[in-house]
C-alpha positions in Angstrom: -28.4 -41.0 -67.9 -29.6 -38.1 -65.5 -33.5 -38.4 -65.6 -35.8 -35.5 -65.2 -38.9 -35.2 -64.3 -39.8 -31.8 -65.4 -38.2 -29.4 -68.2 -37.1 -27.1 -64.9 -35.2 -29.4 -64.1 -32.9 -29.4 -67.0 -29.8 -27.2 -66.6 -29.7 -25.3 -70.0 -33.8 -24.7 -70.0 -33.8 -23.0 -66.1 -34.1 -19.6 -67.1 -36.5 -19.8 -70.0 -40.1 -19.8 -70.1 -42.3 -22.6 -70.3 -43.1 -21.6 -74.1 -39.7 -21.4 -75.0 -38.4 -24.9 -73.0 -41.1 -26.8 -74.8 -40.3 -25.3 -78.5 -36.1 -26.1 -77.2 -37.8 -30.0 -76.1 -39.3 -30.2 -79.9 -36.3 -28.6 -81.6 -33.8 -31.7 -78.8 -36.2 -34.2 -80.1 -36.0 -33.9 -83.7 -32.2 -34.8 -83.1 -32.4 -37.7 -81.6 -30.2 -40.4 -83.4 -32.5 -44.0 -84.9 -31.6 -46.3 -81.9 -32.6 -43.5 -79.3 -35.7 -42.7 -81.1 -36.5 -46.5 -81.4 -36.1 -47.1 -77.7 -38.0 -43.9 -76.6 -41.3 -45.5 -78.8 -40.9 -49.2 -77.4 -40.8 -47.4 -74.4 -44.0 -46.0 -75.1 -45.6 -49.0 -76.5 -44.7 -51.1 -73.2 -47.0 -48.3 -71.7 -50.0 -48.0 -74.4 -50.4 -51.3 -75.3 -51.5 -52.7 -71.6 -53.9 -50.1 -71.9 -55.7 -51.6 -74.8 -55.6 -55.0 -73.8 -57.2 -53.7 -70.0 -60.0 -52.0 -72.4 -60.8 -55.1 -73.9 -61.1 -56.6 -70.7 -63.6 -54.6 -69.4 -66.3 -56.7 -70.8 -65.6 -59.6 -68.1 -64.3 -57.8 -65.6 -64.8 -54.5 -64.5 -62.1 -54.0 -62.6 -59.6 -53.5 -65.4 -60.7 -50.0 -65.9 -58.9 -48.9 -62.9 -56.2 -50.6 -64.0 -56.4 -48.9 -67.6 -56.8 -45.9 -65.1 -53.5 -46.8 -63.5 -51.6 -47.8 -66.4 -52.3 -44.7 -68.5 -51.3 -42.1 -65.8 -48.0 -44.1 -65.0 -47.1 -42.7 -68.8 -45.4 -39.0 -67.5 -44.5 -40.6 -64.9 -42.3 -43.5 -66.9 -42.0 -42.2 -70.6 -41.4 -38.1 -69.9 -38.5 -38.4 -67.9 -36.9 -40.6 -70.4 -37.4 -38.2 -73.3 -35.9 -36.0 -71.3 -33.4 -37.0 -70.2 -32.7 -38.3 -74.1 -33.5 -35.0 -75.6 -31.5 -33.0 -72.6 -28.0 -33.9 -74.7 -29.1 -31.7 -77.6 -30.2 -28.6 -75.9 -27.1 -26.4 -76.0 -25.7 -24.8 -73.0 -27.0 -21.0 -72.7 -24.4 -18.1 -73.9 -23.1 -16.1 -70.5 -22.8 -12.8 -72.4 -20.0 -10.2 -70.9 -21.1 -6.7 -70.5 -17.8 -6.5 -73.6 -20.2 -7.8 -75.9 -22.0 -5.6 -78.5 
């Protein structure tokens, strides 16, 4: 699995707009298959929930806000590239049209 880090990134969405890359990302990730939809929110559960349990720590020890801090924006960086590269599958492949073509 080819992991990408930004919807540029992925071959068939290049040449589109970031408008039209995000609707083609919705469109790939309403066809994800159970088991890949599955792992892609236990992924984001191993992310959120240390969140929450930092939050609750704050009340002894304020130092576990800037882990909260740290925790929360490691989610791009861990759970984005994963639902890309899952959703990058179902994106089809753009049409080369020939100047034949009506």
């Amino acid at each position: 699995m080819k992991l990408y880090f930004s919807t540029k990134n992925i071959p068939q969405l290049q040449h589109l707009p970031l408008t039209q890359r995000l609707a083609a990302m919705q469109l790939a990730q309403g066809k994800l298959i159970g088991p890949e939809k599955l792992f892609l929110n236990v992924l984001k559960m191993l992310v959120v929930i240390p969140v929450f349990i930092f939050i609750i720590q704050i009340a002894t020890n304020w130092m576990a806000i800037f882990w909260a801090l740290l925790v929360t924006l490691l989610y791009p960086v861990l759970v984005k590239p994963v639902q890309y590269a899952l959703c990058a599958k179902y994106i089809p492949q753009p049409h080369a049209n020939s100047q034949g073509d009506p």
